[in-house]
C-alpha positions as CSV (number, residue, x, y, z in Angstrom):
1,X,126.1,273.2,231.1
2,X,124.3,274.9,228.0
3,X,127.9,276.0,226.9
4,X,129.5,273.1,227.1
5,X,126.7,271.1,225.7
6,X,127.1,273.4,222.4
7,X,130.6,273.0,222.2
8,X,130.3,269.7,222.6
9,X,128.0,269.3,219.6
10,X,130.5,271.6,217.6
11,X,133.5,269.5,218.2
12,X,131.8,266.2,217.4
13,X,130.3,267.3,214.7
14,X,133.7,268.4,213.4
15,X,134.9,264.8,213.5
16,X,131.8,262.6,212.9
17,X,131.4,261.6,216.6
18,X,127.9,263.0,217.2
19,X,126.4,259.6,218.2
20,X,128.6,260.1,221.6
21,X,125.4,262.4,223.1
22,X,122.6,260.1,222.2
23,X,122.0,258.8,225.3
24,X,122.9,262.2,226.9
25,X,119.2,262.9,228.1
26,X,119.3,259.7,230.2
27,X,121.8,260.4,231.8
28,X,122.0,261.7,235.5
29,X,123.8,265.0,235.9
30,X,126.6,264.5,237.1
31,X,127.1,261.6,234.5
32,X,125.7,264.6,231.6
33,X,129.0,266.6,233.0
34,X,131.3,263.7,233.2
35,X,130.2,262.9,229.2
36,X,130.9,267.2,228.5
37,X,134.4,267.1,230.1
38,X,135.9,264.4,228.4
39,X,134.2,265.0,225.2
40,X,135.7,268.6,225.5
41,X,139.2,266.9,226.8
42,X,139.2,264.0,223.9
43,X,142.1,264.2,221.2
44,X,140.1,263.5,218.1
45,X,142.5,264.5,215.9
46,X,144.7,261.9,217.5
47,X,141.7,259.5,217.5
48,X,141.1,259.7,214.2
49,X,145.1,259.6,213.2
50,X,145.2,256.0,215.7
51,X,142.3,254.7,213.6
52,X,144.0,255.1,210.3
53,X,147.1,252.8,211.4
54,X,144.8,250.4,211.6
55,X,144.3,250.3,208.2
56,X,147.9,249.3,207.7
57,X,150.4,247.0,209.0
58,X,154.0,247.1,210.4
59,X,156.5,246.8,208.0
60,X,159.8,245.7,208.8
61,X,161.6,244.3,205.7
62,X,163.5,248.0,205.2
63,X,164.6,247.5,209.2
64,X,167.9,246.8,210.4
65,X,168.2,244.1,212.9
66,X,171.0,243.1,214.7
67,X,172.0,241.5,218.3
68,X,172.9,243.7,221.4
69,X,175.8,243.2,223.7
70,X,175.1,242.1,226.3
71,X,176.8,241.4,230.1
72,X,176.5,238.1,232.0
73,X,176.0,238.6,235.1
74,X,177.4,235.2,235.8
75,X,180.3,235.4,234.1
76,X,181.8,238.7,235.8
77,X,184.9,238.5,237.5
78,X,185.6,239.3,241.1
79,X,187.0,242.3,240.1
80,X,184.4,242.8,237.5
81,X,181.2,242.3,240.2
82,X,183.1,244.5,242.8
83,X,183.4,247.3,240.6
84,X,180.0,247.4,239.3
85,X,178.5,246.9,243.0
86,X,180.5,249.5,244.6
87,X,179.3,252.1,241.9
88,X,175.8,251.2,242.3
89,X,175.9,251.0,246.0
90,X,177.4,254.4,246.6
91,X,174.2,255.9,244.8
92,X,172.0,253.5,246.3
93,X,173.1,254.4,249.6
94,X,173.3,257.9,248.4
95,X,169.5,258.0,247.9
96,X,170.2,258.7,244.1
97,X,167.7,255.7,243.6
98,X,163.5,255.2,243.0
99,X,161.6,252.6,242.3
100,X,158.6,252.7,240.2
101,X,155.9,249.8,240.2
102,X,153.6,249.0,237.0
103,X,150.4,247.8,238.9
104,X,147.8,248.9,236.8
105,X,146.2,245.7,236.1
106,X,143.4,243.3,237.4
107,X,143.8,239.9,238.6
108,X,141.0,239.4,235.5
109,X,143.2,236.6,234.1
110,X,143.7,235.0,237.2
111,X,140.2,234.3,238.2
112,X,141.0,236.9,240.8
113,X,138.6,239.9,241.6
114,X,140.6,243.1,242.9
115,X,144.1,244.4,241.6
116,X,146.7,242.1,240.2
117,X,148.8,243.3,242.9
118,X,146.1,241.7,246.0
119,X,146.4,238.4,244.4
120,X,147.1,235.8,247.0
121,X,149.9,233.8,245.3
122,X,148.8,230.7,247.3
123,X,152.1,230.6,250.0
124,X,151.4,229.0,253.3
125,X,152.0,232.3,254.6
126,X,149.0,233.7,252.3
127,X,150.9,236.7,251.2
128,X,149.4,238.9,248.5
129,X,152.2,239.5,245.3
130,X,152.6,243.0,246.5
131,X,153.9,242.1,250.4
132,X,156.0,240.0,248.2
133,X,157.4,242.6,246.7
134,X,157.2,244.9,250.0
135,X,159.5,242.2,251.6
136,X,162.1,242.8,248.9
137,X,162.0,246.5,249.1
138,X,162.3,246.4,252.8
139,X,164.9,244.3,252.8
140,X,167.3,246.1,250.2
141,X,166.1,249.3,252.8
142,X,167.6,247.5,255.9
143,X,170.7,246.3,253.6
144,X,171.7,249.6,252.1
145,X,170.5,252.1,255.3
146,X,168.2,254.1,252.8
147,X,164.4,254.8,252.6
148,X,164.1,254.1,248.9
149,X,160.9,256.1,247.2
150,X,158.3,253.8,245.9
151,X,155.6,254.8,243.4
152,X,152.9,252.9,242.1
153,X,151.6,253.3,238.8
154,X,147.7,252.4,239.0
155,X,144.5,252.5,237.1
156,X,141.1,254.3,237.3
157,X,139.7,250.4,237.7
158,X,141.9,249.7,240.6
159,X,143.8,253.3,242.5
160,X,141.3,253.2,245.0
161,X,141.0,249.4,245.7
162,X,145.0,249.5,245.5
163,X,145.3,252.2,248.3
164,X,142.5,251.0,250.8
165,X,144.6,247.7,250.2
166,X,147.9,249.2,251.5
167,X,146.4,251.0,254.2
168,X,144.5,248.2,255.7
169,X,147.7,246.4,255.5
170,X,149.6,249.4,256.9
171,X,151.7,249.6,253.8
172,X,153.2,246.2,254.9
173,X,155.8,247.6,257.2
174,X,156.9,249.7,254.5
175,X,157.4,253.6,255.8
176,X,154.0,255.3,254.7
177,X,155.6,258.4,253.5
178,X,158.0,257.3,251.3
179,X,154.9,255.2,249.2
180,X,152.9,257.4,246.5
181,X,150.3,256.5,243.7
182,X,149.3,257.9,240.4
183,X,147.7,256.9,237.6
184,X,148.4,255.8,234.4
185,X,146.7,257.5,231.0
186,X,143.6,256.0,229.1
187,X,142.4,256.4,225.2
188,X,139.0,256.3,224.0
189,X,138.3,252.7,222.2
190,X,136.8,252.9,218.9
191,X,134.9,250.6,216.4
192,X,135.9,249.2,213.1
193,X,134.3,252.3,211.1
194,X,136.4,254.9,213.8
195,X,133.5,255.7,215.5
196,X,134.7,256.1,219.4
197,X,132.2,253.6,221.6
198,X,130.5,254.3,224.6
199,X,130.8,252.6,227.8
200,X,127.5,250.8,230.0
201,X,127.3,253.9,231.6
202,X,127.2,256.3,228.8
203,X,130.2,258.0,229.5
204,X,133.4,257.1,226.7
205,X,134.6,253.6,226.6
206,X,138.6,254.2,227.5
207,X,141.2,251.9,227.8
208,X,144.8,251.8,229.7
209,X,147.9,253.4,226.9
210,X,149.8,250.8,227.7
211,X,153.0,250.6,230.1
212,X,155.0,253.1,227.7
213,X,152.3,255.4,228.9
214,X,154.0,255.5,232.1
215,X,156.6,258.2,231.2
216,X,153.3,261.0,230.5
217,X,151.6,259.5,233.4
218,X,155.2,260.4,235.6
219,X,155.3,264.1,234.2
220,X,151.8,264.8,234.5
221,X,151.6,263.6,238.1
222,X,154.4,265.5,239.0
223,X,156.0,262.6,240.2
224,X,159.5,263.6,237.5
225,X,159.0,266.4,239.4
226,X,159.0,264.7,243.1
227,X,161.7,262.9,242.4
228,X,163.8,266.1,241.3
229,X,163.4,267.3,244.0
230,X,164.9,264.1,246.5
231,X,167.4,264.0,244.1
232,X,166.8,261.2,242.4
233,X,169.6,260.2,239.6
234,X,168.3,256.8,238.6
235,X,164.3,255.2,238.6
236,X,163.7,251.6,238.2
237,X,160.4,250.6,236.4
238,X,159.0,247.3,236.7
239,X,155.7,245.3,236.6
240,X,154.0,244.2,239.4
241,X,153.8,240.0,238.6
242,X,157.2,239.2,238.7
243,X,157.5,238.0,242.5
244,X,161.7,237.1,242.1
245,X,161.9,240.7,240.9
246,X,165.8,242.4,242.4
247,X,164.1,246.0,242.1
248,X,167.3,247.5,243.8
249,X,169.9,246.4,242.7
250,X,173.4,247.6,242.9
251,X,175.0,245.5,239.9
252,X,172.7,247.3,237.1
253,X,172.6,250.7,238.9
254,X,176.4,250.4,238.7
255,X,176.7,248.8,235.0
256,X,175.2,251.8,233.3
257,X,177.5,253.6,235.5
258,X,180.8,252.6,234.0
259,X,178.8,252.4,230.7
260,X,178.1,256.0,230.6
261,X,174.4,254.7,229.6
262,X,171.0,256.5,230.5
263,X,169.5,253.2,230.3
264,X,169.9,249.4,231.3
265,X,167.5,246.6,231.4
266,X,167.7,243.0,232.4
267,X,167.1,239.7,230.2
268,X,166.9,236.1,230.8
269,X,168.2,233.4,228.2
270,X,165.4,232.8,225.8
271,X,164.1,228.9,227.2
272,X,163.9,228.1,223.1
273,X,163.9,230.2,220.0
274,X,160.3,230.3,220.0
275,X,159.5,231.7,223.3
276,X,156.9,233.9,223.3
277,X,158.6,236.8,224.4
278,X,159.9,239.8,223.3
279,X,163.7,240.0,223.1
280,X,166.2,242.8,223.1
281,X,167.9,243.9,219.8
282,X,169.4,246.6,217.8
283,X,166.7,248.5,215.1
284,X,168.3,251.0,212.6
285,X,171.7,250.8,215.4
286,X,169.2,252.0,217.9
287,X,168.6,249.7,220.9
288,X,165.1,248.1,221.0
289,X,163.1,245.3,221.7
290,X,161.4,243.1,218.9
291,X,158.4,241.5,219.9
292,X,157.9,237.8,219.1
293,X,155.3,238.1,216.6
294,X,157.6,239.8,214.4
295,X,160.6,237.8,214.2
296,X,161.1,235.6,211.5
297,X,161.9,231.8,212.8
298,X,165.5,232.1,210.7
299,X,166.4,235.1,213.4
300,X,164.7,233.7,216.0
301,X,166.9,230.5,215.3
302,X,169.6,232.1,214.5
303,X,173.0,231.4,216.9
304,X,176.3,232.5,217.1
305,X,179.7,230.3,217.2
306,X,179.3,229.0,220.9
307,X,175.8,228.2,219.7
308,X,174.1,230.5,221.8
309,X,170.9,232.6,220.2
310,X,171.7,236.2,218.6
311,X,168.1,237.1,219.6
312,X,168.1,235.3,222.9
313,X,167.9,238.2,225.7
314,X,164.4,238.1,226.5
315,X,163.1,241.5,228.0
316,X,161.8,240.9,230.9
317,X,160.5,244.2,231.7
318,X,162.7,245.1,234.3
319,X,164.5,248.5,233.4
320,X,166.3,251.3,235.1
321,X,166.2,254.8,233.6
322,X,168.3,258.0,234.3
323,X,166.3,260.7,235.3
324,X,167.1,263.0,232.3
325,X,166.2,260.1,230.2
326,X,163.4,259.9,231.9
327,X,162.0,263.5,231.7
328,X,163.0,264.0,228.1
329,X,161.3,260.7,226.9
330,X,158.1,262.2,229.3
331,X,158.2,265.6,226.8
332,X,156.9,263.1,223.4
333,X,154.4,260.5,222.7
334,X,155.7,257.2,222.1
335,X,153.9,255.6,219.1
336,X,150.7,253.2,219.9
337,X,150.4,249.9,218.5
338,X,146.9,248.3,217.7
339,X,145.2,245.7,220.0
340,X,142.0,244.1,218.7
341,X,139.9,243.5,221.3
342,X,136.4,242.6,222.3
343,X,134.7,245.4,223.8
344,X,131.1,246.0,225.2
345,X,129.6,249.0,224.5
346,X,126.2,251.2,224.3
347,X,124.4,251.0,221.1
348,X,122.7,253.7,219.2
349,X,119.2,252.6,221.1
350,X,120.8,252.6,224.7
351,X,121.4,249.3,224.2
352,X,124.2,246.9,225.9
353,X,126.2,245.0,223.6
354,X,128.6,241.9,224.3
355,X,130.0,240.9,221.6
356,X,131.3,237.7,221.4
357,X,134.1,238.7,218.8
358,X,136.8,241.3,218.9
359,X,135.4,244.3,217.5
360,X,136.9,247.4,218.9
361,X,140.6,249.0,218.7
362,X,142.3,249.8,221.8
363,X,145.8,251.3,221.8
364,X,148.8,251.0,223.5
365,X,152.4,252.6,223.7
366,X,155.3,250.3,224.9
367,X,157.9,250.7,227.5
368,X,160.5,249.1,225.2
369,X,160.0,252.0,222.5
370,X,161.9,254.9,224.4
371,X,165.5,252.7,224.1
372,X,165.3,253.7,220.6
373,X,165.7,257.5,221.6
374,X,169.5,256.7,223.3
375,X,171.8,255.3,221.0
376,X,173.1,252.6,223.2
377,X,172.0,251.1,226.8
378,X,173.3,248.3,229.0
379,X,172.0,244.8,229.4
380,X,172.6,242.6,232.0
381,X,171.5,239.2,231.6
382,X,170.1,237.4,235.1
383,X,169.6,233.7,235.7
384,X,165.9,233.1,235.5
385,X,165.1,231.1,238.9
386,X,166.7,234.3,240.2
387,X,164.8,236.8,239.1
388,X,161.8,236.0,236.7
389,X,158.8,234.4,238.4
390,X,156.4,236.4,236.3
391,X,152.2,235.5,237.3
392,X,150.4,236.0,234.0
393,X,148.4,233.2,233.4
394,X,145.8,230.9,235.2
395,X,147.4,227.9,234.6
396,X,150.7,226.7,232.6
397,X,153.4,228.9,231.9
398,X,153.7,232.2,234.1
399,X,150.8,230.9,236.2
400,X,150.7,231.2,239.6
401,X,151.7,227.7,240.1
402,X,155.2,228.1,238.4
403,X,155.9,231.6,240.0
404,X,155.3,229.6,243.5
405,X,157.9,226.9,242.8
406,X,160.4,229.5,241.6
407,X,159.8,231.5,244.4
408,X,159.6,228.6,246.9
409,X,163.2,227.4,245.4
410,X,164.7,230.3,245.5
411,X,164.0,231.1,249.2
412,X,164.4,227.4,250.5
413,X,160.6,227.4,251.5
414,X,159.1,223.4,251.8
């Protein structure tokens, strides 16, 4: 412990961080050597490189944005739909496919206590969103003859809850082996002067990275690795709160197929040119998504000679990724954006502060950054009662309430 403790000091001295061991004599043991290890296993250099973007914001006047193609799903031909579903159901059904699950969240928002995932979405039948989602999988299963591999990206908040969740429901009828979890990255959170805080318990205040995260997160829990070696050729990636999502399906699969892409993603129609979503694009010819506090209201508004938006494909977080995409975007860090949050934390006297205004940094890579490193990928647009019932929100849009009517519509329920 002596060792560590000294090279502790050493490397927080190096960088200014030397409050981080004030509390270290009242701290248990074990909670002394938690403290150590990630002090000794902290980036500062990267810390301190993340707190000097905050001093600056984004820039995009010198950016090129235009549109992206995009398909209708819709509007295929017979001919069109047929081709597309045969190419994606031959590597369905030839196991070539994965299926990745963002459920890293609590149910915070939601008024709900436990994983975003064990939220009770308020059906007669009571089920929680993720035997929603377990009924999908299982039926796509039955449909296409396959055991499809499912992996859940969790949390250190929620991996344990998520688990004991899934076994007490014995994985929902889902085969056991073919389910695996691992969790998602974390970054320290600093204050406004870049000093990194300290959480209630005295060990460092860390947040999630962010869903772009998830690519590190796959190679470092050798689960790039696991799917090598089924032979998996293609990975979808979605979030846990959309209860209409199509997670298998043979239309996209088989899009990017004839495309020759490494990537595809799925939009709905903005509802209005103000949405508050982000929406798919081309940045510097580079496929991307712009997010909706960026846009300017003359794009945003902007519409094309059937008077339909340029920038009306809203991502919708539902993306499939070729496995060499997917390891090679794995190798590098996506950049981190800035999220101003408010933060409790340890004070210099041992103290527990709440603020009741943001006051920390927490940072975050997105998903939607790796379609810049292909230089085109496929988009198919879906038909929102179809396949967006997203549950964000307590109340009002993406709120429990309208994901239940969507969902309810779309499978005839009363």
């Amino acid at each position: 412990m002596e060792e560590k403790l000294l090279a502790a000091k050493q490397m927080l001295q190096k960088y200014g961080q030397e409050h981080l061991l004030n509390s270290f004599n009242s701290l248990s043991k074990e909670k002394q050597s938690n403290l150590l290890d990630e002090i000794l296993t902290t980036n500062f250099k990267q810390m301190q490189e993340l707190y000097e973007t905050t001093k600056t914001k984004a820039d995009f006047h010198n950016v090129k944005l235009e549109p992206i193609a995009h398909i209708t799903k819709a509007e295929l031909s017979a001919e069109e739909l047929e081709k597309y579903t045969s190419l994606g159901e031959n590597a369905i059904q030839s196991g070539k496919l994965a299926v990745v699950t963002m459920a890293g969240g609590q149910g915070t928002r939601l008024g709900h206590n436990g994983p975003k995932g064990t939220y009770d979405l308020g059906l007669d039948s009571h089920k929680s969103i993720f035997e929603i989602l377990c009924d999908t999988m299982k039926e796509a299963c039955e449909k296409y003859n396959v055991t499809i591999p499912w992996y859940f990206m969790t949390s250190d908040a929620n991996n344990e809850d998520t688990i004991q969740f899934f076994k007490d429901h014995n994985y929902f009828g889902y085969p056991k082996e073919a389910i695996s979890f691992f969790i998602q990255g974390k970054l320290p959170m600093i204050d406004t002067e870049g000093k990194i805080l300290l959480d209630e318990d005295g060990t460092i205040k860390q947040a999630a990275d962010g869903h772009g995260g998830i690519f590190e997160a796959m190679r470092k829990n050798g689960v790039i690795y696991d799917m090598k070696e089924k032979g998996i050729e293609w990975v979808y990636i979605g979030g846990v709160d959309n209860v209409l999502a199509k997670m298998v399906d043979p239309v996209l699969t088989g899009l990017a197929i004839s495309q020759g892409t490494l990537m595809a993603g799925k939009s709905v129609v903005k509802a209005n040119p103000h949405e508050r979503v982000g929406v798919f694009c081309k940045k510097d010819n580079r496929p991307n998504v712009i997010e909706y506090t960026e846009i300017s209201d003359e794009l945003a508004e902007s519409t094309d000679e059937k008077g339909e938006l340029l920038y009306g494909e809203s991502h919708i977080l539902c993306n499939q990724f070729h496995l060499s995409a997917l390891e090679q975007i794995s190798q590098n860090k996506l950049p981190y954006h800035v999220a101003f949050k408010k933060a409790s934390y340890l004070n210099e006297k041992g103290e527990v502060v709440n603020p009741t205004e943001p006051n920390a940094y927490k940072f975050e890579a997105f998903l939607f950054d790796a379609f810049s490193t292909v230089d085109e990928m496929s988009i198919l647009r879906v038909k929102r009662e179809e396949e967006f019932a997203p549950v964000k929100n307590a109340e009002g849009v993406d709120s429990p309430e309208t994901a239940r009517a969507l969902y309810k519509a779309f499978y005839h329920i009363n």
